[in-house]
C-alpha positions as YAML, in Angstrom:
chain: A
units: angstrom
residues:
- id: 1
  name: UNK
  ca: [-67.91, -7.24, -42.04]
- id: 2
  name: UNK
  ca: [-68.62, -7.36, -45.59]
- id: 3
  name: UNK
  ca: [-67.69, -4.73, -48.11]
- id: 4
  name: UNK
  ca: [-69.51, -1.93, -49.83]
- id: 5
  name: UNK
  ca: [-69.85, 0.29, -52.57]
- id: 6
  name: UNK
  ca: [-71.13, 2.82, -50.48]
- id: 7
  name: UNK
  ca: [-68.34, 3.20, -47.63]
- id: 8
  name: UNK
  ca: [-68.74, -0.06, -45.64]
- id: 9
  name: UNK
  ca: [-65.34, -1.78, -44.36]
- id: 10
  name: UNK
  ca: [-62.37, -1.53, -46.77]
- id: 11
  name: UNK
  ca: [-60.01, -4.38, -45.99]
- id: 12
  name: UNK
  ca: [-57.53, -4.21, -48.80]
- id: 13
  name: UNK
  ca: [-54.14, -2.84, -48.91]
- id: 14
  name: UNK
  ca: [-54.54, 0.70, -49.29]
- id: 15
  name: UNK
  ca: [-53.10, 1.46, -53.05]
- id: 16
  name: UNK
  ca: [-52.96, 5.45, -53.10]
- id: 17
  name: UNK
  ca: [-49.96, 6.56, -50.91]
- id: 18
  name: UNK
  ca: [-50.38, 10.52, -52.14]
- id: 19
  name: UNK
  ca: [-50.71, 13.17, -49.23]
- id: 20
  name: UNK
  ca: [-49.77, 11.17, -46.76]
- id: 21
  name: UNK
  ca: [-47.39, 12.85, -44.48]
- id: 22
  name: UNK
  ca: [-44.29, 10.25, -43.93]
- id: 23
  name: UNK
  ca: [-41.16, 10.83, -41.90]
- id: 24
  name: UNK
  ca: [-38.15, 9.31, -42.66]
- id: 25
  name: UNK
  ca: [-35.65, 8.05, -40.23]
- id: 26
  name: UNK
  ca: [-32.27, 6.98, -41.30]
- id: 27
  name: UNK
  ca: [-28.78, 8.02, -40.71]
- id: 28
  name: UNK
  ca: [-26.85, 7.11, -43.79]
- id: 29
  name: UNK
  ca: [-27.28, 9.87, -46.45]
- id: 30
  name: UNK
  ca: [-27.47, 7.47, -49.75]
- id: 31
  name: UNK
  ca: [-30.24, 5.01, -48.29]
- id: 32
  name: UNK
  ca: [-32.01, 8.76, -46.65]
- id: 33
  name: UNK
  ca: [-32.12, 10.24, -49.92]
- id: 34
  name: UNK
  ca: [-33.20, 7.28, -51.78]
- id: 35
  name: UNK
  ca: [-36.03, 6.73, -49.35]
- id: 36
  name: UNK
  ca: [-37.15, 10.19, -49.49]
- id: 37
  name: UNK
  ca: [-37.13, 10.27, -53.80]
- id: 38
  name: UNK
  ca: [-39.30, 6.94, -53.69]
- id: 39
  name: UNK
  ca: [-41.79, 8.22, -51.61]
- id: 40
  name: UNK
  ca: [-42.13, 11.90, -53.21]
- id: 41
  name: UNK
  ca: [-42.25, 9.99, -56.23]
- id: 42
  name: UNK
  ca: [-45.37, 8.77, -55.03]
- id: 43
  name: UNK
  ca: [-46.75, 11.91, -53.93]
- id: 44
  name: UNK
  ca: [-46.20, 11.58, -50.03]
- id: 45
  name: UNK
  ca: [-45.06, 14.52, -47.86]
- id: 46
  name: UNK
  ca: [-42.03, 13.60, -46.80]
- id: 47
  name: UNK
  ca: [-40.59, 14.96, -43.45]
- id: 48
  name: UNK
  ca: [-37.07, 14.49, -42.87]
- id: 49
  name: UNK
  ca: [-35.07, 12.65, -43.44]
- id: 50
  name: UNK
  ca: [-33.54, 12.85, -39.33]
- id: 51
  name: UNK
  ca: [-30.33, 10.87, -38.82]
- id: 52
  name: UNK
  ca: [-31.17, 11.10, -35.22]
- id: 53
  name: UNK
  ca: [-33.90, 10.07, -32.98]
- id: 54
  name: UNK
  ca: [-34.28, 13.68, -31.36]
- id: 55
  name: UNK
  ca: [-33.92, 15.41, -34.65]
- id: 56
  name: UNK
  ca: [-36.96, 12.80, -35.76]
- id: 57
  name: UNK
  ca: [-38.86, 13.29, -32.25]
- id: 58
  name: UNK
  ca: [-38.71, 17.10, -33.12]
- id: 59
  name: UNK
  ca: [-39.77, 16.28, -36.81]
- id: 60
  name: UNK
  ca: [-42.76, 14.32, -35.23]
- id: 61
  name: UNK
  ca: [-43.72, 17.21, -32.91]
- id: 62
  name: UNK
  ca: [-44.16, 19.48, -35.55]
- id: 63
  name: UNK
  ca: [-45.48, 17.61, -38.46]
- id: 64
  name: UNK
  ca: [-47.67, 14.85, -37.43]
- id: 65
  name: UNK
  ca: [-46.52, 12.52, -39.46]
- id: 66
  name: UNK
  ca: [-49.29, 9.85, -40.42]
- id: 67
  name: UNK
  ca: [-46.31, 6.96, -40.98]
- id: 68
  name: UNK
  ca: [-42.94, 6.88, -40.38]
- id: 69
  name: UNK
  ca: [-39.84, 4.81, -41.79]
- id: 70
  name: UNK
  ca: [-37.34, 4.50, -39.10]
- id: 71
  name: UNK
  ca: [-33.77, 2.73, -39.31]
- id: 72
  name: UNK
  ca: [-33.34, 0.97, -36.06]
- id: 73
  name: UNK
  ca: [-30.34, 1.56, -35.67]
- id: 74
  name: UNK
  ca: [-29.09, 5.35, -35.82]
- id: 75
  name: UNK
  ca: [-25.35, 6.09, -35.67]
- id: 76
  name: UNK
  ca: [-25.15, 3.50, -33.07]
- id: 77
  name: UNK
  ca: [-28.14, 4.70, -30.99]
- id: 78
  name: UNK
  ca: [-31.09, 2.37, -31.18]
- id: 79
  name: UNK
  ca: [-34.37, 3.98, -32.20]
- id: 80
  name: UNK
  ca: [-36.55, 1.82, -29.77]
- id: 81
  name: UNK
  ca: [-37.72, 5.26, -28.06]
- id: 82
  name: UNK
  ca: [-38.54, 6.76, -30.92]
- id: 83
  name: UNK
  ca: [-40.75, 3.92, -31.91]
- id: 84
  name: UNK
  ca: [-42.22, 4.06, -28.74]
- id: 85
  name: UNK
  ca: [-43.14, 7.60, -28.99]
- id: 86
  name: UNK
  ca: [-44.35, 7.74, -32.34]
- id: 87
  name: UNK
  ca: [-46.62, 4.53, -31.61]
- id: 88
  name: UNK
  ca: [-47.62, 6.91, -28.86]
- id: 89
  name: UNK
  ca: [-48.85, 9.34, -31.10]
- id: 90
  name: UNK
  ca: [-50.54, 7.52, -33.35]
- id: 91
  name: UNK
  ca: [-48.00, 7.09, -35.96]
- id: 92
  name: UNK
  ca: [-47.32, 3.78, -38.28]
- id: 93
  name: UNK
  ca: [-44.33, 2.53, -38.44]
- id: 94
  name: UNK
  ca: [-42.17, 1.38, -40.54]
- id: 95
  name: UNK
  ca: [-39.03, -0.48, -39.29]
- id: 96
  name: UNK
  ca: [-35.92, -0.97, -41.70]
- id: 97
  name: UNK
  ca: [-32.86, -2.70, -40.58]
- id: 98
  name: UNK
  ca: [-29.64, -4.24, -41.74]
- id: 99
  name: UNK
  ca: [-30.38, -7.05, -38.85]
- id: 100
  name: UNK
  ca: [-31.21, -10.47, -39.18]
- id: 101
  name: UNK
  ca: [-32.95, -10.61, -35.96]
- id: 102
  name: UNK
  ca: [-33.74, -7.20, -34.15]
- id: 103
  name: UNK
  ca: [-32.66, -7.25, -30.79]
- id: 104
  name: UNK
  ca: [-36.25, -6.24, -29.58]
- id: 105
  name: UNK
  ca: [-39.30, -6.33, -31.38]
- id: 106
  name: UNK
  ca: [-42.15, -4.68, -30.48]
- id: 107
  name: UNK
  ca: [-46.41, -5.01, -31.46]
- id: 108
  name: UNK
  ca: [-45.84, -1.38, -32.08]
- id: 109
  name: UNK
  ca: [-44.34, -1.55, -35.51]
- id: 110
  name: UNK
  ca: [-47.13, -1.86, -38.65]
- id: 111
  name: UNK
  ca: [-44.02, -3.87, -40.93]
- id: 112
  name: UNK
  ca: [-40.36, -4.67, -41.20]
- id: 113
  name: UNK
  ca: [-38.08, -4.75, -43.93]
- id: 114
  name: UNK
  ca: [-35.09, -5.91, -44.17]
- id: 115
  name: UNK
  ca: [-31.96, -4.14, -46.11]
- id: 116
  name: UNK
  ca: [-31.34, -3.91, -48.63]
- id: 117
  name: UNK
  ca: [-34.76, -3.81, -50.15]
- id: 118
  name: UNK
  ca: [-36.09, -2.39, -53.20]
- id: 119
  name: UNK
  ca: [-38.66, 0.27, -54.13]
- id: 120
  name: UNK
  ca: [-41.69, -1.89, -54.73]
- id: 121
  name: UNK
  ca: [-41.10, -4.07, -51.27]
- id: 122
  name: UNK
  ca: [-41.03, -0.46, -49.58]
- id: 123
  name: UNK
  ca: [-44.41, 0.70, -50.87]
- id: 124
  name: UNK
  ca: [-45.98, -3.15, -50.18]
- id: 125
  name: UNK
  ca: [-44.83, -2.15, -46.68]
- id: 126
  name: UNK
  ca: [-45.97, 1.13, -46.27]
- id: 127
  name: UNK
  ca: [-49.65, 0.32, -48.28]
- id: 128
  name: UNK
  ca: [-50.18, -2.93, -45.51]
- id: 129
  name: UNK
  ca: [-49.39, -0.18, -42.51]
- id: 130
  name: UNK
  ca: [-51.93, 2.41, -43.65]
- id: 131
  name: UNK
  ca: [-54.44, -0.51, -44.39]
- id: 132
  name: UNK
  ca: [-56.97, -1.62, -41.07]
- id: 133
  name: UNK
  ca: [-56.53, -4.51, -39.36]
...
């Protein structure tokens, strides 16, 4: 479908990240509060950050997050549930990870990033899961 002036099919990376409700999910404190300045930098409404996945399940229950950043692996715990249920409810995700190779991969994640990343490769990430296929 072509593209318009007048509200046909946008198919570029969305660019403008403010108001959009994100939940963070990510059990060590340093990389959680980094995460969380970045995006309210940007102007998102940040939920979280939940170092578990029922403290994050909660989260998602209550503020209908419209992405979420989730560490895969939480305290030892890994967050493949919580992915599940958040693609369940219509929420982007965002996977971060300190693995190579994630044990399970799923279609239900919008982007992966490796760590350590930076700030820019974050928002890349986040502005190609709020974009349409």
């Amino acid at each position: 479908m072509p593209t318009s002036n007048n509200g046909g099919v946008e198919r570029r990376p969305r660019t403008d990240l403010r108001d959009v409700r994100v939940l963070v999910v990510e059990d060590q404190w340093h990389v959680a509060s980094a995460l969380k300045s970045v995006l309210e930098v940007e102007g998102m409404k940040v939920s979280g950050p939940a170092s578990t996945a029922s403290d994050a399940s909660r989260l998602a229950t209550e503020q209908k997050p419209d992405l979420a950043v989730v560490d895969v692996n939480l305290k030892g715990e890994l967050a493949y549930g919580l992915i599940d249920q958040l693609h369940d409810q219509g929420v982007r995700i965002v996977v971060v990870s300190g693995y190579a190779v994630l044990p399970r991969l799923t279609e239900k994640v919008a982007a992966i990033l490796q760590k350590p990343f930076n700030g820019p490769e974050l928002l890349a990430a986040l502005r190609r899961a709020l974009s349409p296929a």
